[in-house]
GUDREN-387298 format. One line per 10 residues: number of its first residue (from 1); their letters; for each residue x, y, z of N, C-alpha, C. Coordinates in steps of 0.001 Angstrom, whole numbers, plus 500000, padded with zeros to 6 digits. Layout:
! GUDREN-387298
NUM = a = X:Y:Z:X:Y:Z:X:Y:Z ~ ... $
! end
This chain:
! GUDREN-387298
1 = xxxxxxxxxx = 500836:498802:500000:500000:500000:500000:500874:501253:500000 ~ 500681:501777:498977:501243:503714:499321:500131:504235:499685 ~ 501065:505114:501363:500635:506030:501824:500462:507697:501425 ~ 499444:508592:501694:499230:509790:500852:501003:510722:501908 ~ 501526:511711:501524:502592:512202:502477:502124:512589:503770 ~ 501099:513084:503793:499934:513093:505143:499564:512424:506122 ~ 499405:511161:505516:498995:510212:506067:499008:509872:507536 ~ 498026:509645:508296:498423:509425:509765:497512:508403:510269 ~ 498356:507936:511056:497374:506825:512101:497889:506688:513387 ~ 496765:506864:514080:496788:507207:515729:496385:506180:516362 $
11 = xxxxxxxxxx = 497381:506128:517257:497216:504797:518219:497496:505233:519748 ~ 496559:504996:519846:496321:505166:521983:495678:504532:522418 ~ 496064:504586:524068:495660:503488:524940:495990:502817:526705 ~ 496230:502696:527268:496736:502597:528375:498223:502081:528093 ~ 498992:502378:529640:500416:501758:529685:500496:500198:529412 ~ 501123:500010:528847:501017:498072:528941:500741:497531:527910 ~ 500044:498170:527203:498430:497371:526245:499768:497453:524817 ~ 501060:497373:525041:501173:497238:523479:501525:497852:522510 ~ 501012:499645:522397:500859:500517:521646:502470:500513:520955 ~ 503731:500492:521661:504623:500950:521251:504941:500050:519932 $
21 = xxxxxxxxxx = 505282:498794:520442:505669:497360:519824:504330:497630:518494 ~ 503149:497389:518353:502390:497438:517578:502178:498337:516483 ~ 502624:500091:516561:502908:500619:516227:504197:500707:515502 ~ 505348:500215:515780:506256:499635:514452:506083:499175:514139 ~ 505239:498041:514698:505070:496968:512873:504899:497763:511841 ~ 503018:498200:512534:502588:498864:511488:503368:499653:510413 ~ 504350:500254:511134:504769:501758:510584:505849:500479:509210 ~ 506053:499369:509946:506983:498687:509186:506817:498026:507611 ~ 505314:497523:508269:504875:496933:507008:504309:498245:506347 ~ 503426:499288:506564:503745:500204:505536:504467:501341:505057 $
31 = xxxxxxxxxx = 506033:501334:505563:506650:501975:505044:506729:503007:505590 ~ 506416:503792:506256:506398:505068:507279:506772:505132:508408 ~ 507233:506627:508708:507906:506825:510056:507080:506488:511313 ~ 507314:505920:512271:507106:505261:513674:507454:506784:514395 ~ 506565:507251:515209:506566:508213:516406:506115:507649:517598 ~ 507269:508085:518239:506857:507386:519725:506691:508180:520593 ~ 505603:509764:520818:505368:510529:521450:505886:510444:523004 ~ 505464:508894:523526:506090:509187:524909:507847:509272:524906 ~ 508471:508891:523946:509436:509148:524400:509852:510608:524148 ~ 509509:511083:523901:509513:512897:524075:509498:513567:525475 $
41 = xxxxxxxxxx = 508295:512536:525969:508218:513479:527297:509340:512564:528133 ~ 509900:511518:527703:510702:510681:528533:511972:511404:528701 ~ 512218:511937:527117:513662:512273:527134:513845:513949:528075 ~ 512809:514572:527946:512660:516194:529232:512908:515260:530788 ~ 512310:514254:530974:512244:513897:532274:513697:513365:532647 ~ 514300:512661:531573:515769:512221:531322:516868:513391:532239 ~ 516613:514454:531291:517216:515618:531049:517076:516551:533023 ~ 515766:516092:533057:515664:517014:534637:516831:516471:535794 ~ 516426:514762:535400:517072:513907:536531:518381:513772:536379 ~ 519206:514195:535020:520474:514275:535011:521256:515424:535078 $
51 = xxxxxxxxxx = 520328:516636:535685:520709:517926:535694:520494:518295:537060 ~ 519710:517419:537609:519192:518214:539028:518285:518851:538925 ~ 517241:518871:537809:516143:520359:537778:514664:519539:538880 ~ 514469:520096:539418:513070:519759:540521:511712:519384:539892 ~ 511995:518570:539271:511218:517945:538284:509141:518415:539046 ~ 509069:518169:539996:508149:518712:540842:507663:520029:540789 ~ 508950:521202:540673:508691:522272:540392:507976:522726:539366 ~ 506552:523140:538870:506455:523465:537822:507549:524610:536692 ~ 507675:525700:537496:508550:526373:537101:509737:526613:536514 ~ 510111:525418:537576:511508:525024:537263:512280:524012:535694 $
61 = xxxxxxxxxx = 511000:523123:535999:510993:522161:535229:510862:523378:533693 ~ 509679:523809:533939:509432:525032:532774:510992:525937:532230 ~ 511195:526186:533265:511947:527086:532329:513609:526223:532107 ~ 513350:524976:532272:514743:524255:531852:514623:523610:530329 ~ 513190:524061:529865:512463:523818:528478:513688:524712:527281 ~ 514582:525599:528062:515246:526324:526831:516318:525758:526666 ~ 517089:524408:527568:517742:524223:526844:518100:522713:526986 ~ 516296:522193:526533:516058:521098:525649:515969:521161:524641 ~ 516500:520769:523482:516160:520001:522136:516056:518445:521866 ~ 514757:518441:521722:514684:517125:521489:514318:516773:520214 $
71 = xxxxxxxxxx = 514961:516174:519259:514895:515261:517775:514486:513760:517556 ~ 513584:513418:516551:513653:511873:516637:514310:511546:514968 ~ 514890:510857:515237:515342:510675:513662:515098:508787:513701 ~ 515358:507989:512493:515262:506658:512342:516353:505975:511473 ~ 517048:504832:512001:517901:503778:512002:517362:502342:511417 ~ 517212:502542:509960:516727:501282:509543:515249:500966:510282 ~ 514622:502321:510045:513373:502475:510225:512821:502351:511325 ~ 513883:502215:512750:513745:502014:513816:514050:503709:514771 ~ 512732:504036:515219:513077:505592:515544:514230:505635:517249 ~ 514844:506394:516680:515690:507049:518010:516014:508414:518224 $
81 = xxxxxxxxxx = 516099:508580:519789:515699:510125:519846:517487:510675:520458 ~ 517009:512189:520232:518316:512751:520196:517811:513778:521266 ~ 518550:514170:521797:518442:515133:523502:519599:515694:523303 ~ 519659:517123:522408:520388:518022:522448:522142:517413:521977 ~ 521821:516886:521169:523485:516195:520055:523850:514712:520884 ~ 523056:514317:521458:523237:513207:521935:522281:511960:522206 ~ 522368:510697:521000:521225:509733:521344:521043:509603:522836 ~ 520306:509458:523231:519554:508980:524352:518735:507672:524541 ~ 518550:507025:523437:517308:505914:523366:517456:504901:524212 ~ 518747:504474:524603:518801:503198:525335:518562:503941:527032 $
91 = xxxxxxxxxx = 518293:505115:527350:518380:505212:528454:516910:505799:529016 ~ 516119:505453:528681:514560:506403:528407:513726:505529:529123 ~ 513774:503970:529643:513115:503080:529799:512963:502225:531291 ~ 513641:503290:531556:513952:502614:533337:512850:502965:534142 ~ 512281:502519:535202:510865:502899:536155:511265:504058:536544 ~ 512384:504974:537312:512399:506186:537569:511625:506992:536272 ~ 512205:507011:535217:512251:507685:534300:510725:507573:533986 ~ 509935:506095:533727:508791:505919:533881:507950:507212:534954 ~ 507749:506990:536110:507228:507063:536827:507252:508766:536972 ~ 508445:509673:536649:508912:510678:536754:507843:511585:535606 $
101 = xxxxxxxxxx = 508000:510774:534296:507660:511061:533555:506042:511188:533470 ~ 505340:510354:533999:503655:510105:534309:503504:511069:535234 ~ 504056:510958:536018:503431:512048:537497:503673:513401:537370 ~ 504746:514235:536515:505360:515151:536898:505828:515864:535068 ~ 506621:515439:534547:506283:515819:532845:505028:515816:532419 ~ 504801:514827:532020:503514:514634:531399:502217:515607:531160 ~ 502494:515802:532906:500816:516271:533108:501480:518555:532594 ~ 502613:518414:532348:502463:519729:532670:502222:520523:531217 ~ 501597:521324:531332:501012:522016:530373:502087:522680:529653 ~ 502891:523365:530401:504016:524121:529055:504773:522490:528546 $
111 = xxxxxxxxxx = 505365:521771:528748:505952:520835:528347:504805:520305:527052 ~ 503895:519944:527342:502826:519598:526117:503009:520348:525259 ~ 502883:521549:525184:502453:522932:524541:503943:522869:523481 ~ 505158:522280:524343:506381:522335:523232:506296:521213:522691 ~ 506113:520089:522927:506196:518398:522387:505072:518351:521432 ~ 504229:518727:521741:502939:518557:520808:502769:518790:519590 ~ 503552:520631:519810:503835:521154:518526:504793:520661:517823 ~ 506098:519797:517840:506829:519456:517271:506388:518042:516474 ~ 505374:517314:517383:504863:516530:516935:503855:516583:516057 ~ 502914:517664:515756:502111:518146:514740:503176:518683:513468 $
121 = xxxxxxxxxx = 504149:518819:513467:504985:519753:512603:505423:518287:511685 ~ 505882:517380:512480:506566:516078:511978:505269:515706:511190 ~ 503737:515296:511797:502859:514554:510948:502743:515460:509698 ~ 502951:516707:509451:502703:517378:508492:503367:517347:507144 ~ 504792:516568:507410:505568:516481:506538:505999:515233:505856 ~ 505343:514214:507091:505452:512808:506645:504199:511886:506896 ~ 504446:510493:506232:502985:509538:506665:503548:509217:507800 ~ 503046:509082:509096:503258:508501:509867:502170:507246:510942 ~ 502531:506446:511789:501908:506274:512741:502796:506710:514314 ~ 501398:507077:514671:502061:508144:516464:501337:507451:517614 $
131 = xxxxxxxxxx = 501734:506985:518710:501436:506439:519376:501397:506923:520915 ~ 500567:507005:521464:500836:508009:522800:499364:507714:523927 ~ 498605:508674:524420:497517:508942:524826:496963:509679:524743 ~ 497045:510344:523750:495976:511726:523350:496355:512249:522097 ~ 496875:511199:521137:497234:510978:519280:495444:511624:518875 ~ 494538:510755:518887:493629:510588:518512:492541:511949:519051 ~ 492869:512273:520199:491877:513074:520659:492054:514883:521177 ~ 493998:514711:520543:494192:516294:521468:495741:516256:519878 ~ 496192:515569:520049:497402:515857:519002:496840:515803:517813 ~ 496622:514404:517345:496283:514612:515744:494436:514037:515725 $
141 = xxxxxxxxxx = 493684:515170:515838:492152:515118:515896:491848:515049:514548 ~ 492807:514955:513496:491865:514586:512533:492863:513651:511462 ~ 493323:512376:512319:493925:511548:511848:493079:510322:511106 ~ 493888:509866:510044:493049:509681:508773:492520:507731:509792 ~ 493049:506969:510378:492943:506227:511327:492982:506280:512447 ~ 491963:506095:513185:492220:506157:514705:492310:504715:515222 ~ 492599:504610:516544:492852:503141:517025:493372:503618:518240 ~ 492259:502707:519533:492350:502262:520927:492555:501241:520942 ~ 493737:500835:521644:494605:499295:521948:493791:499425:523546 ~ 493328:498347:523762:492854:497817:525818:493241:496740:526275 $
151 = xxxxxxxxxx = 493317:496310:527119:493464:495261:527614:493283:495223:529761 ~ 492656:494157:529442:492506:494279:531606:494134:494492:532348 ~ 493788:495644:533559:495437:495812:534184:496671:494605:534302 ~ 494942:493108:534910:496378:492074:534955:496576:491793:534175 ~ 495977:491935:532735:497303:491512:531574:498131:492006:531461 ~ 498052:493109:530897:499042:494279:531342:499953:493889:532023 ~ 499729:493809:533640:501084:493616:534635:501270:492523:534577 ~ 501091:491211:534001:501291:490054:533872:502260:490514:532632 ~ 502296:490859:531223:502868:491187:530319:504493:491603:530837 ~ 504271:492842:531525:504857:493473:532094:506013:492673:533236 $
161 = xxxxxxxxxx = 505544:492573:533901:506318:490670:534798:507177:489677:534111 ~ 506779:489862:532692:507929:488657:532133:508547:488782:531636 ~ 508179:490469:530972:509359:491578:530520:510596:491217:531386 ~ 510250:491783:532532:511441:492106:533409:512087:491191:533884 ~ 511050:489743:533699:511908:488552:534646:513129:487996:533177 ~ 512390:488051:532069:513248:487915:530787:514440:488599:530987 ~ 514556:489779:531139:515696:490736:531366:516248:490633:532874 ~ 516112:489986:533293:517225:489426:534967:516750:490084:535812 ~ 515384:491378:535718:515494:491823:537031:514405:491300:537993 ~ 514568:492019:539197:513479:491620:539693:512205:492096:539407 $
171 = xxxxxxxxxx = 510926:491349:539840:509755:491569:539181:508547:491536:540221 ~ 507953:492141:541026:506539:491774:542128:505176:492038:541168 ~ 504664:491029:540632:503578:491304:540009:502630:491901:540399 ~ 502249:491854:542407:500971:492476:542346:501556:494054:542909 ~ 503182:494470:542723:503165:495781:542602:503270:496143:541560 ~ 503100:495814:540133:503755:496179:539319:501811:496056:538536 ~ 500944:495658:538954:499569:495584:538949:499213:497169:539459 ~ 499462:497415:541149:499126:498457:541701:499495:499616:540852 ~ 501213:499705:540286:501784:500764:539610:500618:501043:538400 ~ 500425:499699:537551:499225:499929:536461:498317:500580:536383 $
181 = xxxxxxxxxx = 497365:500053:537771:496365:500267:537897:496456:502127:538330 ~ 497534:502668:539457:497511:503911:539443:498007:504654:538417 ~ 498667:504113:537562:498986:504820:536228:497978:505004:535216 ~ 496445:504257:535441:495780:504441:534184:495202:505301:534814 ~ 494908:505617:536111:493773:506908:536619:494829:507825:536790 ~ 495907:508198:536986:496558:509614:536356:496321:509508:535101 ~ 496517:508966:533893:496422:509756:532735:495275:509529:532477 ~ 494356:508684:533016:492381:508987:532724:492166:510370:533169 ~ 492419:510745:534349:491571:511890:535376:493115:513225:534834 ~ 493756:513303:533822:494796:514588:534198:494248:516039:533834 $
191 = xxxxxxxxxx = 494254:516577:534249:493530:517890:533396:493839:518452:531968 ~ 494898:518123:531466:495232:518320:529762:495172:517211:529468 ~ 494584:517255:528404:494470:516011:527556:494418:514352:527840 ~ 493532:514177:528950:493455:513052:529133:493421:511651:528278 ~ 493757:510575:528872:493482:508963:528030:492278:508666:527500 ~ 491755:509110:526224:490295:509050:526119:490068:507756:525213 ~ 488870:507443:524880:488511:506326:523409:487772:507544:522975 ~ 488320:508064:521758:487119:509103:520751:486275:508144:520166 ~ 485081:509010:520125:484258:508355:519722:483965:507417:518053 ~ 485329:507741:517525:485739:507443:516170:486893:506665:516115 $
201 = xxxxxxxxxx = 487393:506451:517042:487969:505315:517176:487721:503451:517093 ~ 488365:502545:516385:488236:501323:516585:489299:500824:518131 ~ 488673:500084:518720:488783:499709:520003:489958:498377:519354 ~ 490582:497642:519501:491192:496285:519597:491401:496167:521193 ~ 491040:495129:521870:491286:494298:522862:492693:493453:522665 ~ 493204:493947:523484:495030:492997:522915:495179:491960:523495 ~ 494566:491409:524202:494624:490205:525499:495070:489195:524867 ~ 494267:488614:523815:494645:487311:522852:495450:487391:522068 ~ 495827:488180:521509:496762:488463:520668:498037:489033:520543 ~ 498694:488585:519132:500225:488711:519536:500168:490304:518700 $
211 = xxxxxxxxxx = 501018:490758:519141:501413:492166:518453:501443:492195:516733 ~ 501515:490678:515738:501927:490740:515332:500383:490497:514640 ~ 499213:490038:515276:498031:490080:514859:497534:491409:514896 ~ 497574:492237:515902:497188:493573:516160:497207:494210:515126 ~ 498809:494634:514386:499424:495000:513670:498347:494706:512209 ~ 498366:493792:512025:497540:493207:510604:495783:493696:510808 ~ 495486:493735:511765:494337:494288:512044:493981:495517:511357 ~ 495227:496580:512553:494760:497823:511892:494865:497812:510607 ~ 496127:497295:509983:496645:497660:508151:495091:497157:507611 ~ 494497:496696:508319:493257:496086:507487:492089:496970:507122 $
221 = xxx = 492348:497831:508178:491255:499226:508487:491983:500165:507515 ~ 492895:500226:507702:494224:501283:506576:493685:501346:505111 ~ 493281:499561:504879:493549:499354:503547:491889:499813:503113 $
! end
């Protein structure tokens, strides 16, 4: 399938459910750039905790916005982000950085107000798929596909559990459930741009399926 240069497809949904992994396929099998919105706000939160900025502070955090630049460029079609002349990608993924990033970036309004726009600037110039929690309903509102990925918390933190036991670390499933479960009511209840299903959205349930079914799903809606 060729995509129009416009082209967009929005994918959101809770933490866990998938979105990231599912979203390259897609972007893979048709040929277009992969945006991974959260890591935008990952790489500011990066940037606070390796500077000392009071990530808590609104202010503070705000005005350390001048001397972030954040870039995403792609590696054999695999996106990686740049934080002011320096990849960053392998370091974006740790629970501090997580957790820093949900409670305290995320929610803050000037930080949106710069990420957002850079991210509207990118769909404008290329086909893409963007993946985040508020693609569909606050970034790109008039994306040519929409798509809500769900799935119940304990899949999710069950998912999540074998991640980490795969990778050597340690793993408590029913905290790593609790973390879920309080992570989907911060970004349900935040005051900008909350985790919504628009009403034009197709829903997929990810529970049964492998990423690699998901993936073929949407291209199916695409096509």
């Amino acid at each position: 399938m060729t995509t129009p240069e416009n082209f967009a497809i929005a994918i959101d949904g809770p933490v866990g459910v998938g979105k990231s992994t599912t979203a390259k396929l897609v972007a893979q099998m048709l040929k277009i750039n992969y945006i991974d919105t959260g890591a935008m706000y990952r790489t500011v939160a990066l940037y606070g905790i390796q500077n000392g900025i009071d990530l808590s502070n609104p202010a503070e955090l705000e005005d350390s916005l001048r001397n972030i630049e954040v870039n995403l460029f792609h590696i054999n079609g695999v996106q990686r982000v740049d934080l002011n002349g320096t990849d960053v990608t392998d370091l974006l993924r740790t629970q501090e950085i997580s957790d820093a990033t949900s409670r305290l970036v995320a929610v803050n309004p000037v930080v949106r107000e710069k990420l957002i726009e850079k991210q509207r600037q990118i769909a404008k110039t290329s086909a893409v798929v963007m993946d985040g929690r508020d693609i569909g309903s606050y970034v790109l509102p008039n994306a040519d596909v929409k798509i809500y990925l769900d799935a119940a918390p304990e899949v999710r933190a069950r998912r999540r559990t074998l991640e980490m036991e795969a990778k050597g670390q340690p793993a408590d499933f029913n905290r790593i459930l609790q973390e879920t479960i309080e992570r989907d009511e911060r970004d349900k209840n935040r005051p900008i741009a909350p985790l919504v299903r628009t009403p034009d959205a197709i829903c997929i349930d990810t529970a049964e399926m492998t990423p690699e079914d998901v993936a073929k799903k949407i291209i199916a809606y695409v096509n």
